[in-house]
DSSP file (Angstrom, degrees, kcal/mol; ACC not computed):
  #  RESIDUE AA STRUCTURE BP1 BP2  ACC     N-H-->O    O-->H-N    N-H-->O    O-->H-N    TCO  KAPPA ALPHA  PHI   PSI    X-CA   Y-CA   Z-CA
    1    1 A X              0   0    0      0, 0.0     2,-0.9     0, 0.0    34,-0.2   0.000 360.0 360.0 360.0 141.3  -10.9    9.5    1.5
    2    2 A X  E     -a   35   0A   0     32,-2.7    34,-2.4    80,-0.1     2,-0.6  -0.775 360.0-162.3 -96.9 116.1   -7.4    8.7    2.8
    3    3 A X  E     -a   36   0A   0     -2,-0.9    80,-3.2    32,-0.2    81,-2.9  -0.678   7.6-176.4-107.7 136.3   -6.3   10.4    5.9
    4    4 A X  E     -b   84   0B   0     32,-2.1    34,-0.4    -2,-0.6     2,-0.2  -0.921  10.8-154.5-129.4 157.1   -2.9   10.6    6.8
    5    5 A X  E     -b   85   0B   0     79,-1.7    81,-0.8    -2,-0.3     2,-0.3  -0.570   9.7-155.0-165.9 140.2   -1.5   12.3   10.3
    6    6 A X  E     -b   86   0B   0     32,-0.3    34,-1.2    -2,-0.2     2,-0.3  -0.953  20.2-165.1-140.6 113.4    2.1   13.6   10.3
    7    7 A X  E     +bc  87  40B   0     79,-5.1    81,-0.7    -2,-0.3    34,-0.2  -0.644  22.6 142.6-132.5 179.7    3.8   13.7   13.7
    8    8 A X        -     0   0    0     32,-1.5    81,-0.1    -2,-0.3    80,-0.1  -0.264  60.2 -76.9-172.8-126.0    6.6   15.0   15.7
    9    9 A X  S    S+     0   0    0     -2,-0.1    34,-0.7    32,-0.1    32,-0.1   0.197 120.5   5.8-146.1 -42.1    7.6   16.3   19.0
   10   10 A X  S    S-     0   0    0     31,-0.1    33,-0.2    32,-0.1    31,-0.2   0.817  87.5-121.7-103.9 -49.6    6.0   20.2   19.0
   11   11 A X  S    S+     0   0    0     29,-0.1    60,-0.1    60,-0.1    30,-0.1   0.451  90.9  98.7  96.4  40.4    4.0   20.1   15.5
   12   12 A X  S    S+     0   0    0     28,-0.1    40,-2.2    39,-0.1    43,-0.1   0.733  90.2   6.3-139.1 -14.8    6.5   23.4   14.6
   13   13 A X  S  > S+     0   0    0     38,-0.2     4,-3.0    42,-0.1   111,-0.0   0.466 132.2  27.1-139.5 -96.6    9.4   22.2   12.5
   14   14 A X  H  > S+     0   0    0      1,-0.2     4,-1.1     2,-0.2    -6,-0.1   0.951 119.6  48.2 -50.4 -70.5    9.4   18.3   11.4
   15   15 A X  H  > S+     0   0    0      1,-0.2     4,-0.6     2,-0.2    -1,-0.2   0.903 117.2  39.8 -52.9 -29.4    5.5   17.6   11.3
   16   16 A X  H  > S+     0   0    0      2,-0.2     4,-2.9     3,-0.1     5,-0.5   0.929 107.8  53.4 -77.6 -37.6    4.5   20.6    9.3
   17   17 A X  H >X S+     0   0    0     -4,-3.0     4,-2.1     2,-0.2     3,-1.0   0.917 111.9  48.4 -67.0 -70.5    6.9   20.9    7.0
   18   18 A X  H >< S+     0   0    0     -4,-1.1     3,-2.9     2,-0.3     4,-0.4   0.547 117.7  50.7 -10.6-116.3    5.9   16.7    6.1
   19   19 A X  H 3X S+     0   0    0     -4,-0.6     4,-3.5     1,-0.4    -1,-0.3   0.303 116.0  36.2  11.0 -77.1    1.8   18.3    6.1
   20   20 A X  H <X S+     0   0    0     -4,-2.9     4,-1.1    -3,-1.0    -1,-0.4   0.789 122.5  48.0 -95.1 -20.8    2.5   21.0    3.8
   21   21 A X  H XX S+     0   0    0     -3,-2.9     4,-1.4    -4,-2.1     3,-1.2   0.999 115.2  49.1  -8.8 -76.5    5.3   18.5    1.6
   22   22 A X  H >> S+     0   0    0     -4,-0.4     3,-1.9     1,-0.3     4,-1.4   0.884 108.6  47.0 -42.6 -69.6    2.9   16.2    1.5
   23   23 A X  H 3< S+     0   0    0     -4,-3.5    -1,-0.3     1,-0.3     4,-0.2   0.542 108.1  61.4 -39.1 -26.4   -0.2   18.5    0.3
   24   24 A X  H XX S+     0   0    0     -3,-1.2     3,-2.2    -4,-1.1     4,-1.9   0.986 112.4  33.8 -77.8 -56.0    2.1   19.9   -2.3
   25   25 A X  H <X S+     0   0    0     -3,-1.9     4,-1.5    -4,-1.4     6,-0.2   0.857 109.2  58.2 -62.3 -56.2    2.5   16.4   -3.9
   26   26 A X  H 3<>S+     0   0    0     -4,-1.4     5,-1.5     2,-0.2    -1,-0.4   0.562 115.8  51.5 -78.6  -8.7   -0.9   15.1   -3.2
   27   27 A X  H X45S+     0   0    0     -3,-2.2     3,-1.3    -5,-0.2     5,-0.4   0.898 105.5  44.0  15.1-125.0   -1.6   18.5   -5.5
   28   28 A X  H 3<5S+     0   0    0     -4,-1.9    -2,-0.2     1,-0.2    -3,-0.2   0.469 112.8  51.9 -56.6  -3.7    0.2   18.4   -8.0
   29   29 A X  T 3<5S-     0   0    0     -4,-1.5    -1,-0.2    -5,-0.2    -3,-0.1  -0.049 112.5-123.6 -97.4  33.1   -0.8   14.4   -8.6
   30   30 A X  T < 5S+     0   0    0     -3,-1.3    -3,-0.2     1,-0.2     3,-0.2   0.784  72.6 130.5 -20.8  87.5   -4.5   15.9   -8.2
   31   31 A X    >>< +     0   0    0     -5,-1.5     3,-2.0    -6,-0.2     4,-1.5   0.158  15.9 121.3-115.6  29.5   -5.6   14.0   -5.6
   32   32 A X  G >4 S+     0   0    0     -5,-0.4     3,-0.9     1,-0.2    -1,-0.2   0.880  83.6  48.4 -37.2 -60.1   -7.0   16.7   -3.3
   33   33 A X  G 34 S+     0   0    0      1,-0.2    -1,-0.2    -3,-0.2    -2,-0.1   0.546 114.4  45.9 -57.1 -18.4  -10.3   14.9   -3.4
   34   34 A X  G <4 S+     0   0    0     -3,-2.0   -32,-2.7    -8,-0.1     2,-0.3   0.785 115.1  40.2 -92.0 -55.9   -8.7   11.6   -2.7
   35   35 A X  E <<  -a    2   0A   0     -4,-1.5     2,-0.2    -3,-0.9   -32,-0.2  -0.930  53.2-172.8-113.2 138.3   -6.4   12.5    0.2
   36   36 A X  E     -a    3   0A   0    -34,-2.4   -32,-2.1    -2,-0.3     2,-0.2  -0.854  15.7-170.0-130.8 147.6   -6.5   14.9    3.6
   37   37 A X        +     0   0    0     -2,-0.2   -32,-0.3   -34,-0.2     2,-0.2  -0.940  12.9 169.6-142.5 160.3   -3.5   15.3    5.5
   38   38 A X        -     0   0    0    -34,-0.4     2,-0.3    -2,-0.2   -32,-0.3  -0.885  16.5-151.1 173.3 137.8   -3.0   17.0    9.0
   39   39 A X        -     0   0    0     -2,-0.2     2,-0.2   -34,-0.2   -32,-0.2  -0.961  16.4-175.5-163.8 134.2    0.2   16.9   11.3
   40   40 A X  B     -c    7   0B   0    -34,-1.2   -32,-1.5    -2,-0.3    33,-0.2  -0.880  21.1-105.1 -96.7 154.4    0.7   17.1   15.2
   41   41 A X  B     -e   73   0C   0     31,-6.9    33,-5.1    -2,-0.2   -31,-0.1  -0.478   6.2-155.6 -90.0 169.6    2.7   17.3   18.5
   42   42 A X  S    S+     0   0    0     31,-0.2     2,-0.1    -2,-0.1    -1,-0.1   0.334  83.0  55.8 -93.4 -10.1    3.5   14.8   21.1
   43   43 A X  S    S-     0   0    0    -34,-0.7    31,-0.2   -33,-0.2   -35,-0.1  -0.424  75.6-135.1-118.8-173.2    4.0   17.5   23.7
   44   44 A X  S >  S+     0   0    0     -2,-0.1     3,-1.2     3,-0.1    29,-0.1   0.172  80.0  94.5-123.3  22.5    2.0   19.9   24.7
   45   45 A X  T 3  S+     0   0    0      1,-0.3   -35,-0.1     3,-0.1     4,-0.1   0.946  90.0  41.8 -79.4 -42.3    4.8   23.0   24.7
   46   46 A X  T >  S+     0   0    0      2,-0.1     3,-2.2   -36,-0.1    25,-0.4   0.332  80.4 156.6 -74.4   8.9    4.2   24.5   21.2
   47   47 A X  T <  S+     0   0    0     -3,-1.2     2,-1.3     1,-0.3    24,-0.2   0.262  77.1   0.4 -26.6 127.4    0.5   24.2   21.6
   48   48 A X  T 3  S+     0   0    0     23,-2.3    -1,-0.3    22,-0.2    -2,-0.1   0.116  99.7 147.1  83.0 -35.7   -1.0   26.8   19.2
   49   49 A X    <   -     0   0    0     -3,-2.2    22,-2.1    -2,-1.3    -1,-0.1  -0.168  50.2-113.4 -31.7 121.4    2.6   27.9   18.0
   50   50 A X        -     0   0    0     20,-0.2    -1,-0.1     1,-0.1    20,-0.1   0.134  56.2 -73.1 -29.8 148.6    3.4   29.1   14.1
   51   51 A X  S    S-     0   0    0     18,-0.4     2,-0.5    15,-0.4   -38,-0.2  -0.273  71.0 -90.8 -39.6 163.2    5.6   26.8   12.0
   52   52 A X    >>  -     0   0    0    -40,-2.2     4,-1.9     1,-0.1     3,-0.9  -0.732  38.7-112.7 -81.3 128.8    9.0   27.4   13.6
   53   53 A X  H 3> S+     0   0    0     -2,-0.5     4,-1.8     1,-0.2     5,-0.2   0.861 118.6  43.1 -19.4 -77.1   10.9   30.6   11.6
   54   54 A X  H 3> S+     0   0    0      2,-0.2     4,-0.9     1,-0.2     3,-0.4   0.859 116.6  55.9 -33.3 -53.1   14.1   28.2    9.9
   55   55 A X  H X> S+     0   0    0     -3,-0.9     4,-2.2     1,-0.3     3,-1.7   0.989 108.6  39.5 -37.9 -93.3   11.1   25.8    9.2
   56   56 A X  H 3X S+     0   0    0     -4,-1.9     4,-0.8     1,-0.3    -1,-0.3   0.601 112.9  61.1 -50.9 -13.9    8.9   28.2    7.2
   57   57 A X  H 3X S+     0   0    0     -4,-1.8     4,-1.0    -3,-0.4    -1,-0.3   0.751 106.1  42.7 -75.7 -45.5   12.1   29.5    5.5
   58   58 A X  H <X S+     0   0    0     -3,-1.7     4,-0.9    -4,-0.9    -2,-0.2   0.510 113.8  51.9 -91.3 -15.9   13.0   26.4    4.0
   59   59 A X  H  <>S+     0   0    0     -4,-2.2     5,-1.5     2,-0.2    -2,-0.2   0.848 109.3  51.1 -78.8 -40.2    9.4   25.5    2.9
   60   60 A X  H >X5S+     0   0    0     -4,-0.8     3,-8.7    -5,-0.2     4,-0.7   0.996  96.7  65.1 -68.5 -66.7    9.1   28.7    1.3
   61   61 A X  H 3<5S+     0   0    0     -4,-1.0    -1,-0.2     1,-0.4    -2,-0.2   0.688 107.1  54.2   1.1 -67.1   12.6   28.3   -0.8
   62   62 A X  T 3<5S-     0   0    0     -4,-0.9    -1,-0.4     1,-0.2    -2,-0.2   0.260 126.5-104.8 -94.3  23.1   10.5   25.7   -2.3
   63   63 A X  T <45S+     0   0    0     -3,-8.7    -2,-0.2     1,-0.3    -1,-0.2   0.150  74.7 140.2  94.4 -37.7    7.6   27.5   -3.2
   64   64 A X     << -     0   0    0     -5,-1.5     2,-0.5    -4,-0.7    -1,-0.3  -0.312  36.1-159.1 -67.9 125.4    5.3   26.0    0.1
   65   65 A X        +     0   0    0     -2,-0.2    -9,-0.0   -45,-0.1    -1,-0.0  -0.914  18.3 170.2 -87.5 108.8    3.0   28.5    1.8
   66   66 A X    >   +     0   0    0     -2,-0.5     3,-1.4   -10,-0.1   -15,-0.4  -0.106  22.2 144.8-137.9  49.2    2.3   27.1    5.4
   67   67 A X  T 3   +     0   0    0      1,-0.2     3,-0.1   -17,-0.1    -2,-0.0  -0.352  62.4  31.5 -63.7 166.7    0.6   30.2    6.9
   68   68 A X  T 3  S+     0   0    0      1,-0.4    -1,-0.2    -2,-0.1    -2,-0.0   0.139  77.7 138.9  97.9 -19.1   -2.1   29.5    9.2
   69   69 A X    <   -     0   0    0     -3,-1.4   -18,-0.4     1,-0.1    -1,-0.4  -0.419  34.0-166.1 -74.3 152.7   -0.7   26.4   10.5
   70   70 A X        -     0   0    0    -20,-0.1   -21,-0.2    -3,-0.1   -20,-0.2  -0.998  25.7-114.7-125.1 128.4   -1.3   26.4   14.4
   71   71 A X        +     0   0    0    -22,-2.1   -23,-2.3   -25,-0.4     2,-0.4   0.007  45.4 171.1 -58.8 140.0    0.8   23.6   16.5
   72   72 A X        -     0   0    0    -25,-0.2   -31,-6.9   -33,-0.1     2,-0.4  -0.991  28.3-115.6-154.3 156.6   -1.8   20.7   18.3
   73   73 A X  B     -e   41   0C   0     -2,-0.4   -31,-0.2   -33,-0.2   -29,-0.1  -0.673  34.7 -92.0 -82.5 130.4   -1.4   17.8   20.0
   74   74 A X        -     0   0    0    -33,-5.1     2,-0.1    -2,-0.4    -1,-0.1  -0.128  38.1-153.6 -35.6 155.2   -2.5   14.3   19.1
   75   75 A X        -     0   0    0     -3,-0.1    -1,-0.0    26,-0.0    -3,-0.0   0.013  22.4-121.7-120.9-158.8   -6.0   13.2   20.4
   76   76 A X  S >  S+     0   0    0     -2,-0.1     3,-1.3     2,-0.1     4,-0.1   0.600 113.0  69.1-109.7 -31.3   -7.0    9.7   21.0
   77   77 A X  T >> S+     0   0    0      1,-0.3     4,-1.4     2,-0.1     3,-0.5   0.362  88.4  72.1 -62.3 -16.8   -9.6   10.1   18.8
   78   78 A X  H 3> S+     0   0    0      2,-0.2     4,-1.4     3,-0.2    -1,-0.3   0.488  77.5  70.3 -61.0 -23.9   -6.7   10.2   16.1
   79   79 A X  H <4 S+     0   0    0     -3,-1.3    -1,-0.2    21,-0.2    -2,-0.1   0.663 110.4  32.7 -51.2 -42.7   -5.9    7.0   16.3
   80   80 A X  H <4 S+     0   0    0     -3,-0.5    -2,-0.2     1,-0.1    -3,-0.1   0.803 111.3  61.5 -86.4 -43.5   -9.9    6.2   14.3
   81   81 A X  H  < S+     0   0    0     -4,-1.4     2,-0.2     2,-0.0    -3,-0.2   0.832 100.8  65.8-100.5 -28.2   -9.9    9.2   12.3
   82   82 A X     <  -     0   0    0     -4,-1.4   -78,-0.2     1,-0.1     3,-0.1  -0.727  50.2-161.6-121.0-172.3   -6.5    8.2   10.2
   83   83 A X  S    S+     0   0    0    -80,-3.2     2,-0.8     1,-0.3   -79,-0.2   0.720  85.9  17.7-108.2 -23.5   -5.5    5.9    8.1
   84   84 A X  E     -b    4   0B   0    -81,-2.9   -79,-1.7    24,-0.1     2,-0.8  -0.878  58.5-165.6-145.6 141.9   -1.6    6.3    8.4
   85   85 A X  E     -bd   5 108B   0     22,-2.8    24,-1.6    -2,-0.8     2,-0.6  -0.856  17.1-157.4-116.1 113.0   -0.1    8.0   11.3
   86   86 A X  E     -bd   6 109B   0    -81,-0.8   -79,-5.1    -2,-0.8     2,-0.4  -0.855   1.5-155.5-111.5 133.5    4.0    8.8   10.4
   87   87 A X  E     -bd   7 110B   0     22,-1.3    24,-2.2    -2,-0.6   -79,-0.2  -0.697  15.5-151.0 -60.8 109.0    6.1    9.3   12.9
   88   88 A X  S    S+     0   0    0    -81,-0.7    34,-1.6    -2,-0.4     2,-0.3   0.904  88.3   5.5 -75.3 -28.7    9.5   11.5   12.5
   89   89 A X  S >> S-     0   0    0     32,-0.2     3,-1.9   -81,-0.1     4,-1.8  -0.940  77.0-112.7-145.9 164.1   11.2    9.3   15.4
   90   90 A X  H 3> S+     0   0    0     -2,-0.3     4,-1.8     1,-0.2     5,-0.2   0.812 113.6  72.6 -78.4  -6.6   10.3    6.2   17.5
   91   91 A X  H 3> S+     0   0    0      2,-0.2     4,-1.0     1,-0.2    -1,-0.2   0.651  98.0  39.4 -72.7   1.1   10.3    8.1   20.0
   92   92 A X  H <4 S+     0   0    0     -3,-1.9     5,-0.3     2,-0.2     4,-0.2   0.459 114.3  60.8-122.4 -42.2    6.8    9.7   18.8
   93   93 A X  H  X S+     0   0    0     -4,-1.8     4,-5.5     3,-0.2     5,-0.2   0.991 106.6  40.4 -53.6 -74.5    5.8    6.2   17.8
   94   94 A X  H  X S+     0   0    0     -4,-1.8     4,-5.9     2,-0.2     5,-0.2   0.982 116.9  50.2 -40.3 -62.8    6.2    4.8   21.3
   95   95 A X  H >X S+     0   0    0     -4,-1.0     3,-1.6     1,-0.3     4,-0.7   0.631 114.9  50.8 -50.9-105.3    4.3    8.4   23.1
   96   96 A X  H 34>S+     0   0    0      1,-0.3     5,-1.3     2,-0.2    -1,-0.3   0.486 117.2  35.1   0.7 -64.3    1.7    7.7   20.4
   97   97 A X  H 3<5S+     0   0    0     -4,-5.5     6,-3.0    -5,-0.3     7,-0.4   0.987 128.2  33.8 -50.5 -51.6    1.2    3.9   21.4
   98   98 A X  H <<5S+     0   0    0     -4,-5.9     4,-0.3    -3,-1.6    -2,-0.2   0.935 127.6  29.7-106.2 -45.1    1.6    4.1   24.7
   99   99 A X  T  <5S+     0   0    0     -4,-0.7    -3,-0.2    -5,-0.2    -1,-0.1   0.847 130.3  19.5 -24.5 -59.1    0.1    7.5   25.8
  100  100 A X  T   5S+     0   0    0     -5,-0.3   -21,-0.2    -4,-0.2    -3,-0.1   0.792 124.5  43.9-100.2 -38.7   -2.7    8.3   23.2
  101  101 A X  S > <S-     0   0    0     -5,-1.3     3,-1.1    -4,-0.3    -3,-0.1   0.303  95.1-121.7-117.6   9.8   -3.6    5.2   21.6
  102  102 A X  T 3  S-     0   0    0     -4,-0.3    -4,-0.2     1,-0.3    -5,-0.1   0.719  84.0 -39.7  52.7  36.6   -3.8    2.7   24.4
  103  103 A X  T 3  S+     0   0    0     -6,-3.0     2,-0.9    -7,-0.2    -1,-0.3   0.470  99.1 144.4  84.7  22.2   -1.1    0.4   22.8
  104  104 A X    <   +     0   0    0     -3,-1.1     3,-0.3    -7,-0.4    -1,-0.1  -0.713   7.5 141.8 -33.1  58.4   -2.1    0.7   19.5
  105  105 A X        +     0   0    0     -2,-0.9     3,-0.2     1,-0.2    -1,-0.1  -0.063  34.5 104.3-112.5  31.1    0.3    0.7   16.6
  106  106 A X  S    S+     0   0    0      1,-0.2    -1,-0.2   -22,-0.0    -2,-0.0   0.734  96.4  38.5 -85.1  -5.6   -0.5   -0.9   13.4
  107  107 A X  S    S+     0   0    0     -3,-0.3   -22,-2.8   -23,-0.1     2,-0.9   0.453  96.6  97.4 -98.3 -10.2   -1.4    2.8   11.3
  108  108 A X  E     +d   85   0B   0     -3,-0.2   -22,-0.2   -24,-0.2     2,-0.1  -0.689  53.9 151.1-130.4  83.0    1.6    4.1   13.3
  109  109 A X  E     -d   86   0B   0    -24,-1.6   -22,-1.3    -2,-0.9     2,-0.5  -0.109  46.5 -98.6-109.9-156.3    5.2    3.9   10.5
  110  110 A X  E >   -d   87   0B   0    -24,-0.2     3,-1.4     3,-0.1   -22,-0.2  -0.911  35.7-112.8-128.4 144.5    8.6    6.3   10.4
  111  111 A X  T 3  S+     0   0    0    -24,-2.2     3,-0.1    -2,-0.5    34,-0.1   0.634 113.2  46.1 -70.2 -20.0    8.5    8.7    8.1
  112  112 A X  T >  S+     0   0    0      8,-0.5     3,-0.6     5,-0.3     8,-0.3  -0.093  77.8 103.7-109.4  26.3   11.3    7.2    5.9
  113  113 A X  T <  S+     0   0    0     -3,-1.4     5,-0.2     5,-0.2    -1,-0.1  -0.066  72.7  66.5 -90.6  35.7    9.9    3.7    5.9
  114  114 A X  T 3  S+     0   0    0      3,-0.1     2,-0.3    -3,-0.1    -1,-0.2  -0.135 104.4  58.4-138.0  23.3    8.7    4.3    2.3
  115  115 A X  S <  S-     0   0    0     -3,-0.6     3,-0.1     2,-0.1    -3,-0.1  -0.955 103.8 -90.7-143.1-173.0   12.0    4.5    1.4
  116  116 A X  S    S+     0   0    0     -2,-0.3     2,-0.5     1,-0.2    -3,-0.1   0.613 116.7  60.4 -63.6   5.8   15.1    2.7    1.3
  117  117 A X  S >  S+     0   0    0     -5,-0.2     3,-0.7     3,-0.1     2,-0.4  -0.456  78.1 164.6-119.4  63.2   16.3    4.0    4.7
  118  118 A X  T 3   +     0   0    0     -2,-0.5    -5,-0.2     1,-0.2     3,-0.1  -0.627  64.5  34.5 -74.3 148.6   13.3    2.4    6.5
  119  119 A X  T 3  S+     0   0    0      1,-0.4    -1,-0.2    -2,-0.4   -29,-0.1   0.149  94.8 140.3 107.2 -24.5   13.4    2.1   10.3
  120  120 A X    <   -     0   0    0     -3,-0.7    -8,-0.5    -8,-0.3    -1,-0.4  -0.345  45.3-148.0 -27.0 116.1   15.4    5.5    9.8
  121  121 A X        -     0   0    0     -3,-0.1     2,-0.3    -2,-0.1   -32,-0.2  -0.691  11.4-143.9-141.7 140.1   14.7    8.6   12.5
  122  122 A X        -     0   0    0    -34,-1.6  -108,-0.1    -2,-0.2    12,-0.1  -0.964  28.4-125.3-115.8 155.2   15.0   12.0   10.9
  123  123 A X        -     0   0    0     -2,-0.3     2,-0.9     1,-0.2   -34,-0.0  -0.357  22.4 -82.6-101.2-168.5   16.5   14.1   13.3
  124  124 A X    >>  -     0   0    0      1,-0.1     3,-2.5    -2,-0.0     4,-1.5  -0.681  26.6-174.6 -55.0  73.7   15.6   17.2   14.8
  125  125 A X  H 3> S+     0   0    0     -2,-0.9     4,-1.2     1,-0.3     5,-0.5   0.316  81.4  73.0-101.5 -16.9   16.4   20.0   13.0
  126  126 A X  H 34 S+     0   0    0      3,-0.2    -1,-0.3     2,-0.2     5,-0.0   0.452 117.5  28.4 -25.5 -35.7   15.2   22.4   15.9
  127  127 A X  H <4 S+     0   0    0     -3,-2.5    -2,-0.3     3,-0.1    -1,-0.1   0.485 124.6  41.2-119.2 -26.9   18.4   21.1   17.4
  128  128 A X  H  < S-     0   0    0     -4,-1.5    -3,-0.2     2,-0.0    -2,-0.2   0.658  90.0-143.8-100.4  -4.8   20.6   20.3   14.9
  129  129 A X     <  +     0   0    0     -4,-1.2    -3,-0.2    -5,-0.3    -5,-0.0   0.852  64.7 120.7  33.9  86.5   19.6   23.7   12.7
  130  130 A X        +     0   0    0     -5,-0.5     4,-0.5     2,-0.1    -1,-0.1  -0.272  18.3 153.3-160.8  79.8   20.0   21.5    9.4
  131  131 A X     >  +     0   0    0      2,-0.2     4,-2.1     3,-0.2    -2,-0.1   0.286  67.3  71.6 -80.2 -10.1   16.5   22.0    8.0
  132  132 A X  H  > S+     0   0    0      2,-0.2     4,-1.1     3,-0.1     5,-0.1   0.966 112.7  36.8 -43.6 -88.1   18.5   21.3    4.2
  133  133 A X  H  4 S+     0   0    0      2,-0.3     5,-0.2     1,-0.3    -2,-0.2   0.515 111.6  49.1   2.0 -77.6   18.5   18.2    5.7
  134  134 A X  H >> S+     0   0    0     -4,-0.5     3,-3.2     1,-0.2     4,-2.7   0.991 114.1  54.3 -66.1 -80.1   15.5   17.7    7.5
  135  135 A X  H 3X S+     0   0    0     -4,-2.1     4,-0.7     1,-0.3    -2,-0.3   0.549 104.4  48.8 -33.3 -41.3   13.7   18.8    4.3
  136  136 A X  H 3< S+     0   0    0     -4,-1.1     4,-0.3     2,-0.2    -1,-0.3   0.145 110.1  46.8 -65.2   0.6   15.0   16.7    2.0
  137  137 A X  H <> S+     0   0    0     -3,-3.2     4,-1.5     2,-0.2     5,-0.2   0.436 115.8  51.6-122.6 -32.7   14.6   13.3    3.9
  138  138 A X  H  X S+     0   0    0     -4,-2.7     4,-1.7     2,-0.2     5,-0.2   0.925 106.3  48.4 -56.6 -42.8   11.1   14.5    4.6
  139  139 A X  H >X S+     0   0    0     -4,-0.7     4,-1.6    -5,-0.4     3,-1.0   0.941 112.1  59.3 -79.9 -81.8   10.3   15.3    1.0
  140  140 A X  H 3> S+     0   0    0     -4,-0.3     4,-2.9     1,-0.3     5,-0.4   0.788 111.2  33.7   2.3 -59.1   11.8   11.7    0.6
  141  141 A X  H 3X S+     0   0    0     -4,-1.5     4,-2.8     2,-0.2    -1,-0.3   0.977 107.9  65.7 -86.0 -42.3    9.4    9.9    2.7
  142  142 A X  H <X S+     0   0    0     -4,-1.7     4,-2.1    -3,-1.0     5,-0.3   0.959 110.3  43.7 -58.0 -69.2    6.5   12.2    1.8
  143  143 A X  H  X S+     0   0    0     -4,-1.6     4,-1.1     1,-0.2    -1,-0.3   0.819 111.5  47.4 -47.3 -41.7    7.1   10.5   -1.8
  144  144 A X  H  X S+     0   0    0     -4,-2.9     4,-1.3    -5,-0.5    -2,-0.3   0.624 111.1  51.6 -84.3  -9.0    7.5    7.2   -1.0
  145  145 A X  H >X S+     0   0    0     -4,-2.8     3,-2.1    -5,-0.4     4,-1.3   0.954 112.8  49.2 -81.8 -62.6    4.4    7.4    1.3
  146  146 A X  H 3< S+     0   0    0     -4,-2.1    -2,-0.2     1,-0.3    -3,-0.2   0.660 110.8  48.3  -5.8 -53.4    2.3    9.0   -1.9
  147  147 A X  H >X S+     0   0    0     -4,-1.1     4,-2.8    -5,-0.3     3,-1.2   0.887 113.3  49.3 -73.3 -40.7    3.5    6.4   -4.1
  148  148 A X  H << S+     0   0    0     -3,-2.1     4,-0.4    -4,-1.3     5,-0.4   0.670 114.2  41.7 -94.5  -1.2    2.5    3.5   -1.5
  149  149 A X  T 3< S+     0   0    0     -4,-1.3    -1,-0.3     2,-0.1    -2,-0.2   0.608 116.2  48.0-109.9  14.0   -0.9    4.5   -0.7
  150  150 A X  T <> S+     0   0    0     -3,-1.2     4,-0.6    -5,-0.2    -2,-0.2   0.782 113.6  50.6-102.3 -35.3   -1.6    5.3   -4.3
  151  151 A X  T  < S+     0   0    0     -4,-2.8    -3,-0.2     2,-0.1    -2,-0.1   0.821 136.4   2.8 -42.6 -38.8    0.0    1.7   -5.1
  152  152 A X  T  4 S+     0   0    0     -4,-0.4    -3,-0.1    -5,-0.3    -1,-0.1   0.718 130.9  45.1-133.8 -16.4   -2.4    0.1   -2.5
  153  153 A X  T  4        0   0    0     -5,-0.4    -3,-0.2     1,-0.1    -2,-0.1   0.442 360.0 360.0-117.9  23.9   -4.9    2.2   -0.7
  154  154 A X     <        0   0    0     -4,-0.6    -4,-0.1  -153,-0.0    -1,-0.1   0.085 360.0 360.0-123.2 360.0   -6.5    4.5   -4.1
């Protein structure tokens, strides 16, 4: 089974919506059995916290259900347990090397480096209230990460 990690700065807005994206796509290609996906903060302030309102608004619009989700932080033990760990910004990349994973970063990509805007930060939509946005460059990466681990790791 392929396990993939979705991450972000609370685990309320960016990382979840990517989680429950993803799951829809990894779905509808039925590859539940194939792929698990699971999505975290870098902090510890939304600890336990609901999708963020705006968040869950824009998920729904498209038909995604993402009751239940509760915000958590990365572990160290995260590092082992997946096989690609995406990043919404470097900055979540770096906290993630250098915090959690004890300078570890080869599982560890940007969430739009499976598309033509690699290297690409999506921004914060928590701050910028443009979750159109945010949603649509997520559903973007979400696809091109689907396509590259069905291309190379299924």
């Amino acid at each position: 089974m392929i396990r993939v990690l979705f991450v972000c700065w609370g685990n309320i807005c960016r990382s979840p919506m990517a989680e429950y994206i993803f799951r829809k796509m990894v779905r509808e290609r039925g590859l539940d059995q194939n792929i698990y996906v699971e999505s975290a903060a870098t902090s510890t302030e939304e600890l336990g916290n609901p999708v963020y309102p705006p968040a869950r608004a824009e998920l729904k619009k498209h038909g995604i259900d993402c009751s239940g989700h509760h915000a958590r932080q990365v572990r160290p033990k995260d590092y082992e347990e997946f096989d690609y760990i995406i990043a919404m910004e470097d900055i979540h990349h770096r906290i993630m090397r250098d915090r959690f994973f004890r300078g570890r970063d080869d599982k560890i990509s940007l969430c739009l480096d499976y598309t033509d805007h690699r290297g690409e930060q999506i921004a914060d939509p928590w701050y910028t209230r443009d979750f159109v946005t945010a949603y649509n460059q997520i559903a973007e990466g979400c696809s091109g990460l689907l396509d590259y681990i069905v291309d190379n790791s299924l």
